[in-house]
N, C-alpha and C positions, 0 to 999 in steps of 0.2 A: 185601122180606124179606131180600134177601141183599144189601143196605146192613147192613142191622142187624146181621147176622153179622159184618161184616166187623169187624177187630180195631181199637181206636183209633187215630189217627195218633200218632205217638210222641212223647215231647215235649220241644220244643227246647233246646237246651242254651242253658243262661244266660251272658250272657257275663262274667268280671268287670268290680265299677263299677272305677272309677282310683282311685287312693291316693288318699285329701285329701291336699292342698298341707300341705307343712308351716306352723306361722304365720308370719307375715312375708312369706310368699314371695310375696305382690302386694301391691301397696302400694295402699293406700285410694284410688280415684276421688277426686279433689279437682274441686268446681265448675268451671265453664269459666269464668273473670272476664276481659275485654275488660284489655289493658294501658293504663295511663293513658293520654290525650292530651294533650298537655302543652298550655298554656295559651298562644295565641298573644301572643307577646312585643309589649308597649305600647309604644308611640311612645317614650315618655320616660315615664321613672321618675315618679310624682307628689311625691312628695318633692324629686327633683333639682328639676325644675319649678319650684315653690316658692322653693327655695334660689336659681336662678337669676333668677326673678321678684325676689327680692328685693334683689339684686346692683345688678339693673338698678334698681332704685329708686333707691338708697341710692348709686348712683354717678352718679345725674342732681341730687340735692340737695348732692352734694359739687362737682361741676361748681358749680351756680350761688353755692354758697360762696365755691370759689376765685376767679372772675371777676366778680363783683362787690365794689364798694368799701365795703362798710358793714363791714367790720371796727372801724374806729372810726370815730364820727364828731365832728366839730368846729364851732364860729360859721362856717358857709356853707360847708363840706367834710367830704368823707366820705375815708377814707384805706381801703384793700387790699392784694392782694399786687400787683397791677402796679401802684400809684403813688397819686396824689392825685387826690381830684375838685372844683374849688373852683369855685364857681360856675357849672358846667355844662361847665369846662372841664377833660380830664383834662394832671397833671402828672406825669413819669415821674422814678423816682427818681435820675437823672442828673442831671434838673433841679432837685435841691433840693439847696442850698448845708450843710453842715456835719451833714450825717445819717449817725449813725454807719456805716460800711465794713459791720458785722456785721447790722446789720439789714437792710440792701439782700441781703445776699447771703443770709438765713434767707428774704427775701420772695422771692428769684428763686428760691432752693432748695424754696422750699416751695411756689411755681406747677409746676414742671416735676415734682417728685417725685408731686403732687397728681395733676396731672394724667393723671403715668403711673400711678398709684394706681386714677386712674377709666377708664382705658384695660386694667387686669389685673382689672376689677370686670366688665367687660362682654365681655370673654374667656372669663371663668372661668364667666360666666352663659351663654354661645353655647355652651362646650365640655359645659357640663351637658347641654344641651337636645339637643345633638349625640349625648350619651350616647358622651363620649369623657372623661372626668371621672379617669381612670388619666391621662390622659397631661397635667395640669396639672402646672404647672411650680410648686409651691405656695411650696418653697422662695424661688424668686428672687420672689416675687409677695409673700411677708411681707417681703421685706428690703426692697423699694417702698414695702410699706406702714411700714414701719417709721422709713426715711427721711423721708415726710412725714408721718408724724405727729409727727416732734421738731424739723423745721423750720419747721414751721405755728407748731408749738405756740412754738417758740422767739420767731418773731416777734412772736405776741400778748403773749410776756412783754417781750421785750426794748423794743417801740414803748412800751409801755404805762407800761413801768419809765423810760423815758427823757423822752415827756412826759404825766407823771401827772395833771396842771394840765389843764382845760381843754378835755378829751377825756372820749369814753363809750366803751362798747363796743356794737358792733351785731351783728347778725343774722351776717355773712357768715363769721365765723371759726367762731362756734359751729356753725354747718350743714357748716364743713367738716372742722374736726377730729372732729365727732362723727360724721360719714360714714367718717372715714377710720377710726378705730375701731371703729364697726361693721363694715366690709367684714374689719377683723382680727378679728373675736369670727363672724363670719360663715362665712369661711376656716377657721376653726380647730375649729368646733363643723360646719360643713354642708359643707364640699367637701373636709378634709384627711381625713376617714374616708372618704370617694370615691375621692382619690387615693393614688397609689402615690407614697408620703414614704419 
């Protein structure tokens, strides 16, 4: 009975809620998203690869161009850039009496030039592969190739032009001027967008 009497407990004060935030004033939870991981970097580019596989092709058929003698051949002889082959035996252009001065010197030019032609063809293929392709030297490597392509090429004209009679054309100049031109169509479309020209 004197619970019931007794007067209610009083009642609490409320307390104020907090302002709302004005708008803007938090900025939206965005997703938690993982930052990329970047892709572990490939041996060698597939592309350079490629381009260097093909280097190396293209300057093992210009090799066997310039070093063997079927540029022309003749009744029991085949003729190249290092000299004559007649009968199984080879003759160097020293040993041929009244051959014009300019075509010995387009065939010595056009071995050594060749040669280093297929020596900057299997460079440029290693420095691919190496994924070192900025630091091709592309300039000096066209003016290589550039020198044996007009002293190959000069010689096929000049042998050819001198004696027309008697003579064919063989296998060994075609495989090597057309190497040496590919390796420049090669250079210029697949490793000069590589390097730093």
């Amino acid at each position: 009975m004197e619970n019931e009497l007794r007067p209610p407990y009083p009642p609490q004060p409320q307390r104020p809620s907090p302002p709302a935030p004005p708008p803007g004033a938090y900025a939206i939870p965005q997703p938690f998203v993982n930052p990329p991981v970047p892709a572990p970097a490939a041996a060698t580019d597939a592309k350079a690869q490629t381009i260097a596989y093909a280097l190396f092709g293209v300057a093992a058929v210009t090799l066997i161009g310039l070093v063997t003698k079927s540029w022309f051949t003749a009744q029991g002889g085949a003729i190249g850039l290092t000299g004559l082959e007649v009968r199984g035996h080879a003759v160097s252009w020293s040993d041929i009496p009244r051959m014009p001065t300019d075509i010995v010197i387009f065939a010595y030019l056009g071995l050594l030039s060749g040669l280093a032609a297929v020596g900057a063809a299997a460079t440029m293929g290693g420095m691919l592969l190496a994924q070192k392709a900025t630091r091709i030297p592309t300039k000096a490597i066209n003016l290589v190739l550039g020198v044996a392509a007009f002293s190959t090429t000069m010689f096929l004209m000049r042998f050819y032009g001198e004696n027309p009679k008697g003579i064919s054309f063989g296998f060994s100049g075609f495989l090597a001027i057309g190497g040496i031109i590919a390796m420049g169509a090669i250079t210029k479309q697949g490793v000069m967008p590589r390097a730093r020209v």
